[in-house]
C-alpha positions in Angstrom: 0.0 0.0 0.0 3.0 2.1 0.7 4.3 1.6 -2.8 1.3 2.8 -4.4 0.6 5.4 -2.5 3.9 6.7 -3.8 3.5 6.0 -7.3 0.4 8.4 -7.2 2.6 10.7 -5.6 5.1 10.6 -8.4 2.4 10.4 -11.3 0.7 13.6 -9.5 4.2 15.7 -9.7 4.3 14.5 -13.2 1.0 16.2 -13.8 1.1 19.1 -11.9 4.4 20.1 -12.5 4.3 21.2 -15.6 1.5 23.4 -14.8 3.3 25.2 -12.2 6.5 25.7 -14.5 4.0 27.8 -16.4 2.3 29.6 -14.0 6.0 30.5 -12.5 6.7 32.3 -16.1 3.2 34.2 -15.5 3.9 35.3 -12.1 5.0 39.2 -11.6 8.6 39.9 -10.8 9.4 40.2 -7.1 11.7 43.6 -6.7 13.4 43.6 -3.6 12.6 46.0 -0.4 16.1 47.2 -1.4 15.4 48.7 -4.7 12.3 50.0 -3.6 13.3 52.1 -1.0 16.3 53.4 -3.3 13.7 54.6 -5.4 12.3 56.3 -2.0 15.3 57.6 -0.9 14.7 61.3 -1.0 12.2 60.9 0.7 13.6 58.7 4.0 14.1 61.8 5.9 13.5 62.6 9.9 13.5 66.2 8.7 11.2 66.7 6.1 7.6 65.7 5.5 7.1 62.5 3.9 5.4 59.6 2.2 3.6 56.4 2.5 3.5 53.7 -0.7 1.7 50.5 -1.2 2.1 48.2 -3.9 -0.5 45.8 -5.3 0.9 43.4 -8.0 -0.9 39.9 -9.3 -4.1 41.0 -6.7 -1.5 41.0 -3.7 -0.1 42.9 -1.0 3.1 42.9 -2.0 4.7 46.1 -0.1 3.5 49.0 2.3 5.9 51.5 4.0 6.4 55.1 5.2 9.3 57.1 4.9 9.9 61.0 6.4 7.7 62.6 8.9 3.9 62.5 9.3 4.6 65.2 12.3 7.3 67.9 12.0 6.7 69.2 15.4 6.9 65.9 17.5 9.2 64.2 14.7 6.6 61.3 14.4 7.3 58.9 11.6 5.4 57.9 8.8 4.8 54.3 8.5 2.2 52.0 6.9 -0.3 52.5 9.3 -0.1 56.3 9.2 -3.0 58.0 8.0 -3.3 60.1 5.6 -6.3 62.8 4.1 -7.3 61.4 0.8 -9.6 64.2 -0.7 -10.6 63.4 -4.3 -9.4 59.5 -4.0 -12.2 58.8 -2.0 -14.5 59.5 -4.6 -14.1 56.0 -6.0 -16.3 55.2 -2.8 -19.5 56.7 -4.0 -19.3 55.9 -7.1 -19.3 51.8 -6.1 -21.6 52.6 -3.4 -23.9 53.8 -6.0 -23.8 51.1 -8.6 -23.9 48.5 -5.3 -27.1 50.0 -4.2 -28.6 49.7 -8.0 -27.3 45.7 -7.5 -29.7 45.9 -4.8 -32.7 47.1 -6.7 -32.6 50.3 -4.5 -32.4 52.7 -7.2 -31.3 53.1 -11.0 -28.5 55.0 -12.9 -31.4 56.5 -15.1 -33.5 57.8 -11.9 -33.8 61.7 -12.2 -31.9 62.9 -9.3 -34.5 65.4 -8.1 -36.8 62.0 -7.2 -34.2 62.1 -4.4 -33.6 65.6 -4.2 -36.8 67.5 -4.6 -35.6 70.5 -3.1 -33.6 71.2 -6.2 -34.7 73.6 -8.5 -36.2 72.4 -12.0 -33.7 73.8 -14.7 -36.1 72.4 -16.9 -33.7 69.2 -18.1 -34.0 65.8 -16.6 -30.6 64.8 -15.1 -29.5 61.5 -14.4 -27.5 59.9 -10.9 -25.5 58.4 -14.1 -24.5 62.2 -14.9 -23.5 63.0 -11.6 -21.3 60.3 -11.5 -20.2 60.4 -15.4 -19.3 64.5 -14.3 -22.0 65.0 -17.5 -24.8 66.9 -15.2 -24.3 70.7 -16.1 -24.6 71.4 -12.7 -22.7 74.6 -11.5 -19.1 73.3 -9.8 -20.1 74.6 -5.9 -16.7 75.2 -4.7 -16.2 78.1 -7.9 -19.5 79.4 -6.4 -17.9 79.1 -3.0 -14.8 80.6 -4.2 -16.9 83.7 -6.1 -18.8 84.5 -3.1 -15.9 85.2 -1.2 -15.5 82.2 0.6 -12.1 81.2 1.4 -10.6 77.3 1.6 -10.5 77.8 5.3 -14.3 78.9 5.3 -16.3 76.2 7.0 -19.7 75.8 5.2 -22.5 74.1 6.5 -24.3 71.3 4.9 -27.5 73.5 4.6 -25.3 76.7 3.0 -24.0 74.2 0.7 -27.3 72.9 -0.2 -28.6 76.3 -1.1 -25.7 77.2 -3.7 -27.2 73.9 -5.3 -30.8 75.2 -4.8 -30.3 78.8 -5.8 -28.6 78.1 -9.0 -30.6 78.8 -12.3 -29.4 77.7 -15.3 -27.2 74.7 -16.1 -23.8 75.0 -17.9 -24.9 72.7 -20.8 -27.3 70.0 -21.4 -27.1 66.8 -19.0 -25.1 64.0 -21.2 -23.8 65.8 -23.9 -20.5 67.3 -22.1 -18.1 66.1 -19.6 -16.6 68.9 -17.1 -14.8 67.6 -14.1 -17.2 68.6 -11.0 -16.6 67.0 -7.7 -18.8 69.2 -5.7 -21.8 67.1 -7.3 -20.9 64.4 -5.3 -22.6 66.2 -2.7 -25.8 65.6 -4.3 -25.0 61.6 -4.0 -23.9 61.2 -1.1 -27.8 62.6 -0.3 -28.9 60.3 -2.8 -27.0 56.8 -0.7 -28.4 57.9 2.0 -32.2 58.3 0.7 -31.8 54.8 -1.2 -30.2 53.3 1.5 -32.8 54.6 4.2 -29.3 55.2 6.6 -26.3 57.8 6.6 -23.7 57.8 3.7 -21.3 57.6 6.4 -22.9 54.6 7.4 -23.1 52.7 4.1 -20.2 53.4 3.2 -18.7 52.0 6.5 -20.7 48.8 6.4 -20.6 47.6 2.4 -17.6 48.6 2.0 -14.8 49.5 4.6 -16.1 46.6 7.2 -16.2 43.8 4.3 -12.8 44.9 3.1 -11.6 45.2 6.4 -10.2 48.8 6.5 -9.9 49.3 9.5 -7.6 52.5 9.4 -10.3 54.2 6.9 -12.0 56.9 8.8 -14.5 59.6 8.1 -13.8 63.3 9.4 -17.0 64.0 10.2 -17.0 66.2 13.3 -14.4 68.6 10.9 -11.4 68.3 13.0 -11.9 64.9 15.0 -9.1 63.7 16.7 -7.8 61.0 14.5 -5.2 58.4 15.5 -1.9 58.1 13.7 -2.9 60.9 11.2 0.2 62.8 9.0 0.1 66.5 9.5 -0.1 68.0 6.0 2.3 70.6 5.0 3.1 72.8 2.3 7.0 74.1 1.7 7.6 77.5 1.9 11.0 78.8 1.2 13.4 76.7 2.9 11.2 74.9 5.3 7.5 73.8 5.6 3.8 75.5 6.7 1.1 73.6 8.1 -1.6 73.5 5.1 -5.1 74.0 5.0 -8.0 72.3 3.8 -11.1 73.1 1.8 -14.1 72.7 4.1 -17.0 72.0 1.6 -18.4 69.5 4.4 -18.5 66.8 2.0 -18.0 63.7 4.1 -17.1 62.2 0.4 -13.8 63.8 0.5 -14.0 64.2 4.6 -11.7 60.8 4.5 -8.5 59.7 6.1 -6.7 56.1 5.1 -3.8 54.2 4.9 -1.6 52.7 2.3 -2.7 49.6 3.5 -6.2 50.0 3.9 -5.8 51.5 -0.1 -4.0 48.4 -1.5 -7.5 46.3 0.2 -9.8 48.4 -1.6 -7.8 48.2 -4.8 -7.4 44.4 -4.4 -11.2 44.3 -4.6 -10.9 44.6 -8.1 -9.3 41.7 -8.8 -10.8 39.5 -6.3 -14.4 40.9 -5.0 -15.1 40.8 -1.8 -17.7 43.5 -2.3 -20.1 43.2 -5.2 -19.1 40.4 -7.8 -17.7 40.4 -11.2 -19.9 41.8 -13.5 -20.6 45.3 -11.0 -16.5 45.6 -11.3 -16.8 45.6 -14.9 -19.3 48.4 -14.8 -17.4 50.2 -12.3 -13.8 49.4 -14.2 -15.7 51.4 -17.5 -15.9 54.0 -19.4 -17.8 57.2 -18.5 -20.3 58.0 -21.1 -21.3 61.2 -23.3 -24.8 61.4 -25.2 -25.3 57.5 -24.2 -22.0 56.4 -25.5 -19.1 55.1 -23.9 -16.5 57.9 -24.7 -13.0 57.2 -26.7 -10.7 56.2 -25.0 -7.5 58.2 -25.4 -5.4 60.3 -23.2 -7.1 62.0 -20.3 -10.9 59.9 -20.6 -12.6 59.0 -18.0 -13.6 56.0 -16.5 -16.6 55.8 -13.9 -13.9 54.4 -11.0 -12.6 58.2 -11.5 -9.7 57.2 -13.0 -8.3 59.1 -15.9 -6.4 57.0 -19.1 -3.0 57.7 -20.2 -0.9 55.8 -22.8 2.5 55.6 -21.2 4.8 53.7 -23.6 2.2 51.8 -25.5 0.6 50.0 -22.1 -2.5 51.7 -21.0 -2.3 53.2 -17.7 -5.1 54.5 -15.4 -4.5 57.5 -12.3 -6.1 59.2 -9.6 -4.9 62.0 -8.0 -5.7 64.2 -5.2 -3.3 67.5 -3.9 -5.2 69.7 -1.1 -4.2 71.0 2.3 -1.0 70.1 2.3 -1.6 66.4 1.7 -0.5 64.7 -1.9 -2.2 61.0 -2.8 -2.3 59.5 -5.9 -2.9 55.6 -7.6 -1.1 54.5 -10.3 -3.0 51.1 -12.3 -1.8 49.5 -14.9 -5.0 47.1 -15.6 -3.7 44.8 -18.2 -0.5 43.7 -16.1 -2.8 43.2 -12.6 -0.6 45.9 -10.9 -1.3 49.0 -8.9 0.8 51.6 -6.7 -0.6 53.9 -4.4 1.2 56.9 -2.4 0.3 59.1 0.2 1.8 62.1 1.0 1.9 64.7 3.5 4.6 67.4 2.0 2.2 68.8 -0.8 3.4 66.9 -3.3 3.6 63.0 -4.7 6.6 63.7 -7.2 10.1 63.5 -6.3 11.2 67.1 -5.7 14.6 66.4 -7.2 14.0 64.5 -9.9 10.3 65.8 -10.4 9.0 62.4 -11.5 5.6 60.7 -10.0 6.6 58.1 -7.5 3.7 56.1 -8.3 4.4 55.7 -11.4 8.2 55.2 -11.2 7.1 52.7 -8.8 4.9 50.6 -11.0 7.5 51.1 -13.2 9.5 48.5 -11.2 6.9 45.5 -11.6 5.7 46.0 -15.2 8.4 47.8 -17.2 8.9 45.0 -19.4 5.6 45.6 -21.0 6.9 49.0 -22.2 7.3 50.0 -26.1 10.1 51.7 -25.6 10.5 52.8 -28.8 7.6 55.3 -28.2 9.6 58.5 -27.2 8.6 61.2 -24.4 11.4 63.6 -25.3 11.0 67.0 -27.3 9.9 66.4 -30.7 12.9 67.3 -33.4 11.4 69.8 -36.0 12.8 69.7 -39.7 12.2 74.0 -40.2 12.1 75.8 -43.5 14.5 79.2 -43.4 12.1 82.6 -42.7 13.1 85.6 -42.6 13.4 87.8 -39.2 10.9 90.6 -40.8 8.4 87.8 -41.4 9.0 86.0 -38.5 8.3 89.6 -36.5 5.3 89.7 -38.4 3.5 87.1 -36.0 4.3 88.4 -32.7 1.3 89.9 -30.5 -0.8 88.5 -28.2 -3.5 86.2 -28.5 -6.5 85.2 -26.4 -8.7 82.0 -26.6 -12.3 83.1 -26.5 -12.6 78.9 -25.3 -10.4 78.0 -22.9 -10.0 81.4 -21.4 -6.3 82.1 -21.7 -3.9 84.5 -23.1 -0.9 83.7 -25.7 2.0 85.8 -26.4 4.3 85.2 -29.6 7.5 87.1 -29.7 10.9 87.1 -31.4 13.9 85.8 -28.9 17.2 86.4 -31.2 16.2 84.9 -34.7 13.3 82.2 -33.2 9.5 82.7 -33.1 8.8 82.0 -29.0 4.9 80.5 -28.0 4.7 81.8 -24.4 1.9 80.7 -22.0 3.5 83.1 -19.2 4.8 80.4 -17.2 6.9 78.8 -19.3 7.3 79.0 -23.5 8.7 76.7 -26.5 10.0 77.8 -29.5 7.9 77.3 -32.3 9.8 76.6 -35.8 8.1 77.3 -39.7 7.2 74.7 -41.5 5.2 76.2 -44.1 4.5 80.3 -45.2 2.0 80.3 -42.2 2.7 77.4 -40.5 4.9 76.4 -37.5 5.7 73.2 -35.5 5.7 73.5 -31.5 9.1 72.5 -29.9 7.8 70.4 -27.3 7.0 66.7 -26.4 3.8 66.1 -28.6 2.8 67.1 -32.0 1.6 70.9 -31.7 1.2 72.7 -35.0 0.8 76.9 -35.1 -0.7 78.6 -37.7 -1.5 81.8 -38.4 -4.4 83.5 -40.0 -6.8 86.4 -41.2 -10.1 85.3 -40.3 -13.1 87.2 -40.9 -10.6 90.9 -41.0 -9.2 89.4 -38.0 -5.8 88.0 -37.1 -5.9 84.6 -35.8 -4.0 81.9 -34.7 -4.8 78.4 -34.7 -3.2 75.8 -32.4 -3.6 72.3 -32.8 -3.1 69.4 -30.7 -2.2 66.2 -32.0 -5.0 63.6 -30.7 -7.0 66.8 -28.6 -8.0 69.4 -31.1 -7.8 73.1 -32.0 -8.1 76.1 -30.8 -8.8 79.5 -32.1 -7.3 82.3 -30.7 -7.6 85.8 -31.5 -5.0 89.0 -32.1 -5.7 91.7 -29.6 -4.0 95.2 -28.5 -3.4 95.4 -24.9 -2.7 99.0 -25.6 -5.6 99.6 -27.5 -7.9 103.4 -27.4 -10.7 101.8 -25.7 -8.5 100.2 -23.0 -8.1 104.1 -21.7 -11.3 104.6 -20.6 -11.7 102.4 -17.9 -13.6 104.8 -15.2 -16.9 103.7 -17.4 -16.6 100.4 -16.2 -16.5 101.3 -12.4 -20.0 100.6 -10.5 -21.2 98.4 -8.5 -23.0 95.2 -9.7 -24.6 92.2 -8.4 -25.3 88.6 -8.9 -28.9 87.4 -7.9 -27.6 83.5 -8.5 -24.6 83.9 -6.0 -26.7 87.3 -3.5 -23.4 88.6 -4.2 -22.1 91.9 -5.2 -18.7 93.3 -6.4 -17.6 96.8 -7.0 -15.8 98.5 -9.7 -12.5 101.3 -9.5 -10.3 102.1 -11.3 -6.8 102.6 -9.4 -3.0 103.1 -11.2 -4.8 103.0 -14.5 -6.2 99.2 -13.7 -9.3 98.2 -13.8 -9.7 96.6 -9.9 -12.6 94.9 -8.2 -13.5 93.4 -4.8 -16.3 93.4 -2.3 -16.6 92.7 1.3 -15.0 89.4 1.0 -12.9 89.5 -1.7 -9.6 91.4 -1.8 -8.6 93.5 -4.8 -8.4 91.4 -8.0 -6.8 93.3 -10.7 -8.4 92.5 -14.7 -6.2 92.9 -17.9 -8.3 94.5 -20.9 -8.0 92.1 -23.9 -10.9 91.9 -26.7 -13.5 95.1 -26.7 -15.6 95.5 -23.5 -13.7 92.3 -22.8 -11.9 91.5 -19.2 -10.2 88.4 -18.1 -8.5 88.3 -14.0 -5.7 87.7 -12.0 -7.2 85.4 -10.1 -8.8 81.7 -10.5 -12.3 81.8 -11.7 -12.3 84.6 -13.0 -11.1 84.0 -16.3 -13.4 86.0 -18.7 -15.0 89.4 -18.0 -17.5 90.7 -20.6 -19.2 93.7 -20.3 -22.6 94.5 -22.0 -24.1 97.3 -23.6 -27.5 98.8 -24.0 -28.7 102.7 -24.8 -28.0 103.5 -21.9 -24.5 102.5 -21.9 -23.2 99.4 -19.8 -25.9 97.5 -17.9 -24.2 94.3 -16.7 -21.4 91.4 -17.6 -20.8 88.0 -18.0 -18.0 86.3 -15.6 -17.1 83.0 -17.3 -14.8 80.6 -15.5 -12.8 77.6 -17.3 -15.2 75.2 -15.7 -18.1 76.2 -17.7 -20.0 78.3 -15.6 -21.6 81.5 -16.9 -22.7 84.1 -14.2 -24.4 87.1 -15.0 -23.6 90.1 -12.9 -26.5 93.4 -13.7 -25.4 97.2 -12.6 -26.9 99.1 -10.3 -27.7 102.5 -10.8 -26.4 104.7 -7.8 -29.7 105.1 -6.1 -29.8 101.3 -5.8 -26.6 101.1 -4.7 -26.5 103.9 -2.0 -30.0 102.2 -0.6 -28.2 99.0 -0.4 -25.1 100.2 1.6 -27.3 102.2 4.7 -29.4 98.5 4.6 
């Protein structure tokens, strides 16, 4: 009996073998601790803020560890149980928690959010919980309102304020579906909606269905705003030679309200690969691509997917990123689907880079597990331009500045020794002819310039390979109408924000503010035409009636369009002694 018992031992080697001299081949390479924390090594400092990474490769925990400070003050280590704020990340949360609760039959992705929601307004368009999470709704980003009330970050606003910015708006930015604007504040409007399918708290859902069964234990919502909260890194911002204590945006969104761990991260990204929570075919829904007018959008650099990550092709393997930078704190994940491998870091110094060598740790980490899928033949550096010789007089003849009516920015082409220069006034890149009109951008993509008269009007055209073009248009900063500025002074208010600003004119600049806001100076570009030096307030346009100018338009880069109306003095001087 002996005898045969090992003869089936020996005929079962024979079999299996085999399979696991395969399965060996197909397993990930193991990188030592070693090389990792080389890679880390700017950051293993008792000095400096730090950093946390975990690595998930083949659906495993293969590595978590902290390096620098989580605590300048008390020099308190980071580690792999250090907590960290996670802002944005967290928004992958909601959006399984609301395609789990449509597993349950306790709502649908086609449901009109105002079922839920009925103290919204009616903007007279049916939008979706799909849109909300798809970032397709047309609904006005809150924190711009926030921000263009005169809120600042470290403004605390209560749930009910919040609510009413979402209540008092009146128009969308486009129709529901048909355009994607990134717009996190909407996630507001489903956390309300888990908790009115659920029939419990957000906080609560989330806790149970997800965090419990996934057992993250260090995952912990902020919902007192300023809890005490065990083993959390102190964020920091650097500032000149050492570090300030950063501040966060208090939109009292318990979405974003979330602290984790490296750990506790690699668990909820493991769930992809082996469920825990939800099955198979609800992580192929989640694992999607957003969609625009019903349709799954293209996917190419920058689309979206509905687990919030963006797409990028890096070398010809298709990787997927999340990223989150606020209050000090840095987090981001790096996934590279296709090769079953994920990196996550937390940090706590602003920043997720390398501040020496300026390259994404996350990435650079993946790097170390799935390299070998890389085409590198496919080339990141500067693109090498075979020019045409032009003349300096014609070269001079396209300098000016240029502004994109679209995307709300300003363009300045000037001559810098015998080369035509493409400045965005942060940085530039020479741009070299190719053609009578036509130039090639110096830079690490294909980017053609060309100039134009369109409609009596000189133009230039920018196009980006694989994005599109853009239109921008010669103005005079200069110009006779930019010299009669005091018209423009007054004081004007918007009924959708029950704010108001007023109008001077100081050092021959165009300067508003209001009781909030601290002087924001606006550079004169096309006629009647104003754009800021501050964030959101990217495009001032003034309008005209017979009895001169009775309002403008602020547009911001995020799609919203806000109309401000003048006052006439006897409205104004009533509303100051009120």
């Amino acid at each position: 009996m002996k005898n045969i018992n090992s003869l089936f031992i020996i005929i079962a080697l024979f079999i299996v073998l085999p399979k696991m001299g395969k399965a060996q081949k197909e397993l990930k390479p193991i990188v030592p601790i070693e090389k990792i924390d080389k890679l880390f090594k700017n950051w293993d400092n008792l000095e400096r803020p730090g950093i946390a990474v975990g690595i998930v490769s083949n659906g495993e925990i293969v590595h978590t560890k902290g390096y620098g400070l989580a605590n300048l003050e008390f020099d308190i280590p980071n580690t792999a149980e250090t907590r960290f704020y996670i802002g944005e990340l967290s928004n992958q949360f909601t959006a399984f928690a609301i395609l789990l609760l449509e597993s349950q039959n306790k709502l649908s992705l086609q449901e009109d959010i105002r079922k839920y929601l009925p103290t919204l307004p009616d903007l007279g368009k049916r939008i979706a919980i799909e849109d909300l999470i798809h970032h397709t709704s047309g609904i006005r980003d809150i924190a711009i309102a926030k921000a263009l009330s005169g809120w600042k970050n470290s403004d605390a606003i209560s749930k009910e304020h919040t609510i009413q910015l979402f209540v008092n708006q009146q128009k969308l930015n486009y129709e529901p579906g048909e355009k994607q604007q990134k717009n996190i504040s909407t996630f507001f409007l489903l956390e309300k909606i888990i908790a009115e399918a659920s029939g419990t708290s957000y906080t609560e859902y989330i806790q149970k269905n997800i965090f419990d069964p996934l057992k993250m234990t260090n995952t912990f919502f902020d919902t007192a705003s300023g809890a005490i909260i065990k083993n959390k890194a102190t964020g920091y911002n650097s500032k000149g030679d050492g570090f300030i204590a950063g501040t966060l945006n208090q939109l009292e969104l318990n979405n974003t309200n979330v602290y984790s761990t490296v750990g506790d991260m690699c668990r909820w990204l493991q769930n992809s690969y082996h469920p825990k929570v939800g099955n198979t075919s609800l992580i192929k829904r989640f694992s999607a691509l957003a969609t625009l007018n019903g349709q799954p959008i293209e996917e190419k650099n920058f689309s979206f997917y509905v687990n919030q990550f963006y797409h990028w092709n890096y070398y010809g393997t298709k990787k997927l990123s999340h990223t989150s930078i606020e209050g000090g704190y840095a987090s981001k994940i790096i996934h590279f689907p296709d090769q079953n491998m994920a990196a996550v870091v937390l940090g706590n110094g602003g920043t997720y880079d390398d501040e020496i060598a300026n390259d994404d740790m996350a990435t650079m980490t993946a790097e170390l597990y799935v390299e070998k899928y890389f085409n590198k033949s496919t080339s990141f550096g500067l693109v090498k331009v075979a020019g045409i010789n032009m003349d300096t007089k014609t070269l001079a003849s396209f300098t000016g500045d240029y502004w994109d009516p679209a995307g709300f920015n300003s363009r300045t082409i000037y001559l810098k020794h015998d080369t035509l220069m493409y400045s965005r006034g942060y940085n530039e890149s020479p741009i070299i002819p190719i053609g009578k009109n036509k130039f090639q951008m110096v830079t690490y993509s294909n980017v053609y310039v060309t100039f134009e008269n369109r409609n009596n009007k000189k133009s230039m055209l920018v196009e980006v390979e694989g994005v599109g073009e853009f239109e921008h248009i010669a103005y005079q900063k200069d110009a006779p109408w930019t010299k009669k500025l005091e018209e423009y002074a007054g004081e004007y208010f918007c009924q959708e924000l029950q704010t108001t600003y007023y109008f001077s004119v100081k050092n021959n600049k165009l300067i508003v503010n209001n009781l909030r806001i601290e002087d924001i100076e606006f550079s004169p570009i096309l006629k009647d035409t104003f754009t800021g030096n501050r964030r959101y307030f990217n495009e001032l346009k003034f309008n005209r009636n017979n009895n001169g100018i009775n309002g403008f338009q602020l547009a911001t880069s995020s799609g919203d369009k806000l109309w401000f109306e003048k006052r006439s003095v006897a409205i104004a001087k009533q509303t100051k002694l009120n």
